[in-house]
C-alpha positions as CSV (number, residue, x, y, z in Angstrom):
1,X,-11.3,30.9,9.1
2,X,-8.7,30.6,6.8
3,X,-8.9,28.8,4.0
4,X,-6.5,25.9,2.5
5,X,-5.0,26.1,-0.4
6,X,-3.7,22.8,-2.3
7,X,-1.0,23.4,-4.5
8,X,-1.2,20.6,-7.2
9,X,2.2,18.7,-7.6
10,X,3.9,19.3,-11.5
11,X,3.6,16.6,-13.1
12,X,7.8,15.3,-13.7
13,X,8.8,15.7,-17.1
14,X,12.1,13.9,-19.0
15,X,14.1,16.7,-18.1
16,X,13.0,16.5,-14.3
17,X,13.9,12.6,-13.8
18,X,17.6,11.2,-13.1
19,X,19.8,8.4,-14.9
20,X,17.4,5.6,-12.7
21,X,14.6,7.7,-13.5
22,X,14.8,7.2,-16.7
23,X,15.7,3.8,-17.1
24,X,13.1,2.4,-15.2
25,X,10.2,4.5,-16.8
26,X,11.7,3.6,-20.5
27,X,11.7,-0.6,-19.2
28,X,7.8,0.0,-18.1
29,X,7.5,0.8,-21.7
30,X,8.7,-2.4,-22.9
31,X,5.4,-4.5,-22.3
32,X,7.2,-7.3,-23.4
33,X,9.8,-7.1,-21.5
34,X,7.8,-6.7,-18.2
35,X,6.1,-9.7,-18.8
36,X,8.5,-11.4,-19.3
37,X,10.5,-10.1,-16.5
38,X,7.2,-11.5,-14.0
39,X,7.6,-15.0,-16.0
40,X,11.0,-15.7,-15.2
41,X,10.3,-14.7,-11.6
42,X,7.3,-17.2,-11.5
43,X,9.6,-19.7,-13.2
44,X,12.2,-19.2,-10.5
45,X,10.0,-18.9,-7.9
46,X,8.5,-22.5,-9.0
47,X,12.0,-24.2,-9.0
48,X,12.7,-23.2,-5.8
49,X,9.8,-24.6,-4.4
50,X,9.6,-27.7,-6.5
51,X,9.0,-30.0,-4.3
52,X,5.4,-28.5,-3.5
53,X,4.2,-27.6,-6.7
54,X,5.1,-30.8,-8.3
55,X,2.5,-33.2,-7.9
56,X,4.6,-36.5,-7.7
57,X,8.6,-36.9,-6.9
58,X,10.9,-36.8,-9.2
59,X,11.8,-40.4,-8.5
60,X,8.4,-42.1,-7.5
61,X,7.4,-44.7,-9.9
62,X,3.9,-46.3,-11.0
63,X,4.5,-48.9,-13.1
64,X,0.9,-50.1,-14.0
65,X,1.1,-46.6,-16.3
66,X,4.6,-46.5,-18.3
67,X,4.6,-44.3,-21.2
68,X,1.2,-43.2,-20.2
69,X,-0.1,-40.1,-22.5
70,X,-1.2,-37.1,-20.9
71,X,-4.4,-37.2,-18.8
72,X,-6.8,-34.7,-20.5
73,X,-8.7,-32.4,-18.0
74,X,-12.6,-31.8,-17.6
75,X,-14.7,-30.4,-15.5
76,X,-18.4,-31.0,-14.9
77,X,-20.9,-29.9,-12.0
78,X,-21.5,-33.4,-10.6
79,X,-17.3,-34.1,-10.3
80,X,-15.8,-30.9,-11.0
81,X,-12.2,-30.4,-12.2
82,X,-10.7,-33.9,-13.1
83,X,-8.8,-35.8,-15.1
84,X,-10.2,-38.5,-17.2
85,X,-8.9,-41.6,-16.3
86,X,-7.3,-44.1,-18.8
87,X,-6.2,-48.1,-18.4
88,X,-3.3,-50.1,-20.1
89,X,-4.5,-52.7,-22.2
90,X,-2.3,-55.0,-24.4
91,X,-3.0,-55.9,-27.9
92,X,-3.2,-59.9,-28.8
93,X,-1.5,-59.7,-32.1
94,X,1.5,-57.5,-31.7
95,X,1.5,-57.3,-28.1
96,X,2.2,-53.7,-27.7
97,X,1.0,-51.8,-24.9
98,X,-1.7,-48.5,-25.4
99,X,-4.2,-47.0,-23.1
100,X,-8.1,-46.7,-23.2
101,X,-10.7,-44.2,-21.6
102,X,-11.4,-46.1,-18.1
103,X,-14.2,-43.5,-16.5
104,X,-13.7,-45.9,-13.2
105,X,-10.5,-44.0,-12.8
106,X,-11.6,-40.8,-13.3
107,X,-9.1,-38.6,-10.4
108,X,-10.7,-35.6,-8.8
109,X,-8.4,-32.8,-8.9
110,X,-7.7,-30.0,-5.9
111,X,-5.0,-27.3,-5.0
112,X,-2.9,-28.0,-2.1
113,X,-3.9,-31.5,-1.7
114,X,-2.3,-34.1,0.4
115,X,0.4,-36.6,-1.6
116,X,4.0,-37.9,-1.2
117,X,5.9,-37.0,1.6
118,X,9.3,-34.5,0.5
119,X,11.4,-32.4,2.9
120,X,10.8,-28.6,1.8
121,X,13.9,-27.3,1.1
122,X,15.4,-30.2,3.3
123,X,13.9,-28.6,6.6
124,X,10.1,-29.3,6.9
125,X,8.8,-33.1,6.2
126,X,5.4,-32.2,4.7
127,X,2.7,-34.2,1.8
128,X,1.1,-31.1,1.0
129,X,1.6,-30.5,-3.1
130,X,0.0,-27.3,-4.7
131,X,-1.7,-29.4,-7.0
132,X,-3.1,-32.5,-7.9
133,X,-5.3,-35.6,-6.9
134,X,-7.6,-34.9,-4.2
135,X,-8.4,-37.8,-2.3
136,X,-10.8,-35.7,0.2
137,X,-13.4,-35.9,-2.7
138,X,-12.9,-39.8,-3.1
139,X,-15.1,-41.6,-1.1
140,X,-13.6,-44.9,0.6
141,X,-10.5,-43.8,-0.5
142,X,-8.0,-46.7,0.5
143,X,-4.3,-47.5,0.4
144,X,-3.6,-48.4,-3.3
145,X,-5.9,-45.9,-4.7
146,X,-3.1,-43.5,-5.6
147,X,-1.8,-45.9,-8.0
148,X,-4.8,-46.3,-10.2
149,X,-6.4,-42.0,-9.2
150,X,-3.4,-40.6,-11.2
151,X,-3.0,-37.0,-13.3
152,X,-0.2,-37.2,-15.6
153,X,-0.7,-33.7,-17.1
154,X,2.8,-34.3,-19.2
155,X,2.6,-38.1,-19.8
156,X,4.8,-40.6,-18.0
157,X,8.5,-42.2,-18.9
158,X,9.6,-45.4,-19.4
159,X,9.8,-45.5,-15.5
160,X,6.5,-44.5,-15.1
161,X,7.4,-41.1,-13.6
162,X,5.3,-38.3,-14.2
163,X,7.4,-35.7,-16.8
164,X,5.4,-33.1,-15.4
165,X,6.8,-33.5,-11.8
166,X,10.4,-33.8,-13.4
167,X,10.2,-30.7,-15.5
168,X,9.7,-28.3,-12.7
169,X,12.2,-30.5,-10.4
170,X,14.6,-30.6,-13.2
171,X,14.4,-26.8,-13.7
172,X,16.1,-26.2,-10.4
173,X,19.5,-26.9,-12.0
174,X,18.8,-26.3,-15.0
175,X,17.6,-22.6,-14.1
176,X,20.6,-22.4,-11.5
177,X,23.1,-23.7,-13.4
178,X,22.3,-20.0,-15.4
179,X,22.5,-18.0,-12.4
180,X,25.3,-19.5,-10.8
181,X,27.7,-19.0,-14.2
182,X,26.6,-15.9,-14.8
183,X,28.0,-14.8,-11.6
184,X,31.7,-16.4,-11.8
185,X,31.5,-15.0,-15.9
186,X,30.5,-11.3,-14.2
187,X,33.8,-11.8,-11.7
188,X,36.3,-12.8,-14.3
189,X,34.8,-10.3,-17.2
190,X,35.0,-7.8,-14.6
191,X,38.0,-8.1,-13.0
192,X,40.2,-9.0,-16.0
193,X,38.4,-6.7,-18.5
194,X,38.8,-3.8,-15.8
195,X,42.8,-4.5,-15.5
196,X,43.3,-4.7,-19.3
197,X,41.3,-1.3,-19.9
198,X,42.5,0.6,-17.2
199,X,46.5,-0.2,-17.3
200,X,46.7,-0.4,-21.1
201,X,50.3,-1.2,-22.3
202,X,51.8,-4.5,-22.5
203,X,48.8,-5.6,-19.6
204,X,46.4,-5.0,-22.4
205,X,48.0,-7.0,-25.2
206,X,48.3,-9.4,-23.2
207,X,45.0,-10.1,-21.9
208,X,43.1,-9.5,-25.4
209,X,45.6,-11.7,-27.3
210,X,44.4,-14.5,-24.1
211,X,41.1,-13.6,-25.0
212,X,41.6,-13.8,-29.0
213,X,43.1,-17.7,-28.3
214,X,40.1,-18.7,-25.7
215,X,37.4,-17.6,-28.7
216,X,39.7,-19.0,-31.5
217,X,38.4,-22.5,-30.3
218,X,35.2,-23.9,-31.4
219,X,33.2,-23.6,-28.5
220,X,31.0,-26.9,-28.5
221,X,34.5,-29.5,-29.1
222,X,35.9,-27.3,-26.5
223,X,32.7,-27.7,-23.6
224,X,32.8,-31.4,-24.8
225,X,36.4,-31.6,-23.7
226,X,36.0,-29.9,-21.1
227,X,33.3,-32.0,-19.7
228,X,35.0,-35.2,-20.3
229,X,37.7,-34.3,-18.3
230,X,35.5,-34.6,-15.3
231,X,35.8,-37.9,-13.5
232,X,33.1,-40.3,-13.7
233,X,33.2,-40.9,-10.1
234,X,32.3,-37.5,-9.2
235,X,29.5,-37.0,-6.6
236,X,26.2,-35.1,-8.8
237,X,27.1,-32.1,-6.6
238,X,30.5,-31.8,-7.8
239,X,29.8,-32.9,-11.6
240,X,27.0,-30.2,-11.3
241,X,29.7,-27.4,-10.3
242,X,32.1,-28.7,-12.5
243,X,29.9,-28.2,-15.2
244,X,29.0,-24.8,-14.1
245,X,32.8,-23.6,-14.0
246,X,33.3,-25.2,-17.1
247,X,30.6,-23.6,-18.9
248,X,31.6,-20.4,-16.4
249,X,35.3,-20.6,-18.4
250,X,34.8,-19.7,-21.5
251,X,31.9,-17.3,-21.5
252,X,33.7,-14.4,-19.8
253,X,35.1,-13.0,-22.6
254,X,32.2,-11.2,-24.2
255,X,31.9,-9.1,-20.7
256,X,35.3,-8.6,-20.3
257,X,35.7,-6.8,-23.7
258,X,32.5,-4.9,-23.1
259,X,34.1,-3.8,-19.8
260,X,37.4,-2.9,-21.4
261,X,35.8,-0.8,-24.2
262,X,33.7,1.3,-21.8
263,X,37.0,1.7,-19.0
264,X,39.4,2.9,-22.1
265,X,36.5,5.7,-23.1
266,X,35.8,6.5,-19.1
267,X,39.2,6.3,-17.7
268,X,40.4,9.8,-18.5
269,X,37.4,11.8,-17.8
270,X,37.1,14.6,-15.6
271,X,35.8,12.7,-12.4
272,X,38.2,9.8,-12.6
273,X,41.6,12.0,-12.9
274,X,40.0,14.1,-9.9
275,X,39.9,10.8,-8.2
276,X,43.7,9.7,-9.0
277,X,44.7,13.9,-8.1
278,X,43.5,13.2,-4.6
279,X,45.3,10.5,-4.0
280,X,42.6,7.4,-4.5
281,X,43.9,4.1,-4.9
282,X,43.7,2.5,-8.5
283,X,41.5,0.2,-7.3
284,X,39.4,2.6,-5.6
285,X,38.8,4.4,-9.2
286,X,37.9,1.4,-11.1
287,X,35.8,-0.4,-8.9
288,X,34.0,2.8,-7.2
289,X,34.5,5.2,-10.1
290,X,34.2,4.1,-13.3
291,X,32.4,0.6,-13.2
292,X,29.2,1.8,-11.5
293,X,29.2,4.4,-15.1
294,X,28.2,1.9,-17.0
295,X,26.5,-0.8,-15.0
296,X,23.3,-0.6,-17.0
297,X,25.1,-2.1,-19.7
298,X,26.7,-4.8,-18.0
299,X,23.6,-6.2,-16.1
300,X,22.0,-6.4,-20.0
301,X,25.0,-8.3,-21.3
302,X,24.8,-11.0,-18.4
303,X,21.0,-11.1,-18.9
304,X,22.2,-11.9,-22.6
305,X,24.2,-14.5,-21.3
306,X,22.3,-16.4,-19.2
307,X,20.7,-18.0,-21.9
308,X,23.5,-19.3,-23.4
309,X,24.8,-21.2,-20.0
310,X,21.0,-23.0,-19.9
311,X,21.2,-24.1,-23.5
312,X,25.0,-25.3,-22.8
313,X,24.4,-26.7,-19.9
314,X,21.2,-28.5,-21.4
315,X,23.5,-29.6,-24.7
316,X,26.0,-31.0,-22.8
317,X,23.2,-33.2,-20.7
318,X,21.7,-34.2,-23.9
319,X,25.2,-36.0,-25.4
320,X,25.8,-37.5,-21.7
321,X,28.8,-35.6,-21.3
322,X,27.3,-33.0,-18.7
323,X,24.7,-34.2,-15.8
324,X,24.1,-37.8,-15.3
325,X,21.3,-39.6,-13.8
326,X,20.4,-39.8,-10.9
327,X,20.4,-35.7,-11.3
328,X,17.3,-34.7,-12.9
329,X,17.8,-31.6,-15.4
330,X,16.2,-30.4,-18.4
331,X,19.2,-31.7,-20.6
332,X,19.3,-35.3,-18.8
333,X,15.3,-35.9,-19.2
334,X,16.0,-35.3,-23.2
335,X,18.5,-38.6,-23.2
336,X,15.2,-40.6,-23.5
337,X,14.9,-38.8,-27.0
338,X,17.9,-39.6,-28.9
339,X,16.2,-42.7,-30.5
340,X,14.0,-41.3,-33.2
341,X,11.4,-44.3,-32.7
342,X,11.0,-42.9,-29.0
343,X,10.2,-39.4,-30.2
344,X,7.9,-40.3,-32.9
345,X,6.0,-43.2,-30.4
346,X,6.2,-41.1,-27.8
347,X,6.2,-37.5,-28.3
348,X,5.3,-35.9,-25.2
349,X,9.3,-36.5,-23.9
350,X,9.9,-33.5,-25.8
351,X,7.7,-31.2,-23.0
352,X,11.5,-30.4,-21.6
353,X,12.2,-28.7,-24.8
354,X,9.1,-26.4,-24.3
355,X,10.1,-24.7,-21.2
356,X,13.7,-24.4,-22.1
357,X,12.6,-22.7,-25.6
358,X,10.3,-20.5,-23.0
359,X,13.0,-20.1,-20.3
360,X,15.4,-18.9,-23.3
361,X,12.8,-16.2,-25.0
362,X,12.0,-14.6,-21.7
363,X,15.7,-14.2,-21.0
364,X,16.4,-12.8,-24.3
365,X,13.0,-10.5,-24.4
366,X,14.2,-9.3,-21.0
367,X,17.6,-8.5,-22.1
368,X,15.9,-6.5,-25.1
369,X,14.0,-4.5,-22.9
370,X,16.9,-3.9,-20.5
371,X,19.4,-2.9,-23.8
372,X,17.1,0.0,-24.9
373,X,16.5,1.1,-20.9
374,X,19.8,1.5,-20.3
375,X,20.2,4.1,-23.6
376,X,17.4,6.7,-22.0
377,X,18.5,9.1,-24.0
378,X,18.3,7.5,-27.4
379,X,14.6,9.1,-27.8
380,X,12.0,10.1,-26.0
């Protein structure tokens, strides 16, 4: 018989791997990064499907619980996980409203429990929610219950809607709104930064003394005008997109000099004069040549920039001048906090500010790791 030999496979070394290679084992090495590369995607992944893992609508009311305080979770044997249950009382004297323990309205809690009714996605009418009340585990459960079994895990509004539900509901524009300006910014940065480095001359002056007037203005009186201009009668699909391109405007610039610096250092090396020799079209050399050279470092400056579209997007909410209600964002849920006496009575309106503080490091951590993956070569 003859016997098999099993050659072990070398082990790849630095010198072994290519360009992607490289990159990719250097991001791995970014733990940060990483994690917060799998955060974001749960985050997106939970705006898309809002409407199922939001416990309540982003609309439905219960009155019998405005301002309510957060429920506070507990678990126990007998009931298991549930939240304790609290009642509005009224005080005689100065007849302001505050809630008490009410054990009679403790809610037993489940995953993908039966609620409200929502369209996923605007295809498939459904009432199952990834989390919340269960009424399966309350006996003699009867029409009306779900207005006194509640879990307010965020505290309510003055509307008695559950801030919770409108966070992750809100997030789908907010989070979009990122996404969606990020890709007309990459278009114009790319396409007008490309021009101006690769035809030089009077083209070039040209575009950078555009660009030198666009960032001459302050940006925040600039969105604000920008915004304003929109008409009040706007539909909240066009204010949305209006807002988007506006935000879209005058964050292009950044990329478009990156893109300029990189075609003016690229543009006469060996491969790209081949190119031009043999008779490719100018267009054909930017946009197939030298672009793809450097597209490490463009994906890390629109990851830089994504956070800035949220945060404008979200400040321009805030001052009214941006989304308006009925639209739920991020930005439109903090109008309930410009009075000072609301944010010190109530200060669990501020929970929007937590995940847009959380969206915004996980963007910028990401954009970290990204920045030293795209150098491989800076040190091993």
């Amino acid at each position: 018989m003859k016997m098999m030999i099993f050659r072990r496979r070398p082990a790849l070394t630095y010198d072994m791997l290519n360009q992607r290679q490289l990159m990719a084992l250097k991001f791995r090495k970014h733990k940060l990064a990483v994690a917060s590369a799998f955060l974001l995607m749960a985050l997106y992944l939970m705006a898309a499907c809002s409407t199922f893992f939001a416990p309540y609508g982003k609309y439905e009311q219960n009155l019998d619980y405005v301002y309510c305080p957060p429920h506070r979770l507990a678990f126990s044997f007998e009931k298991g996980l549930y939240a304790k249950g609290m009642k509005r009382a009224v005080d005689p004297v100065s007849l302001q409203s505050y809630y008490i323990e009410a054990p009679e309205n403790d809610a037993p809690l489940g995953f993908f429990v039966r609620g409200s009714r929502y369209r996923f996605w605007g295809l498939v009418e459904t009432d199952r929610h990834f989390f919340g009340v269960d009424p399966a585990r309350v006996p003699g459960w009867q029409a009306g219950d779900e207005k006194r079994l509640v879990c307010f895990l965020s505290g309510t509004d003055r509307f008695g809607c559950d801030v919770f539900s409108r966070i992750v509901q809100g997030g789908t524009i907010s989070l979009s709104v990122g996404l969606i300006g990020v890709a007309i910014s990459f278009l114009l940065g790319v396409a007008i930064g490309g021009i101006s480095g690769y035809c030089g001359g009077t083209v070039d002056t040209l575009i950078q003394r555009l660009i030198e007037v666009i960032n001459s203005f302050p940006q925040l009186p600039m969105w604000l005008a920008l915004a304003a201009a929109v008409p009040a009668d706007w539909s909240p699909l066009q204010t949305y997109f209006g807002i988007t391109v506006t935000l879209s405007l005058l964050s292009w610039t950044g990329l478009a000099r990156v893109v300029r610096g990189k075609i003016l250092s690229l543009r006469e090396e060996d491969y790209a004069v081949a190119a031009r020799l043999l008779g490719a079209s100018h267009g054909r050399v930017l946009f197939r040549h030298l672009l793809p050279a450097f597209a490490s470092h463009i994906i890390v400056t629109l990851t830089l920039t994504v956070p800035g579209m949220i945060l404008g997007e979200t400040g321009l909410s805030f001052l009214g001048l941006g989304l308006r209600p009925p639209v739920v964002s991020w930005g439109v849920m903090l109008q309930d906090c410009m009075n000072v006496k609301v944010v010190i009575d109530y200060p669990w309106l501020l929970a929007p500010v937590v995940m847009l503080v959380f969206a915004v490091l996980c963007f910028n951590f990401l954009g970290d790791g990204l920045r030293d993956a795209a150098d491989p070569y800076a040190s091993k």
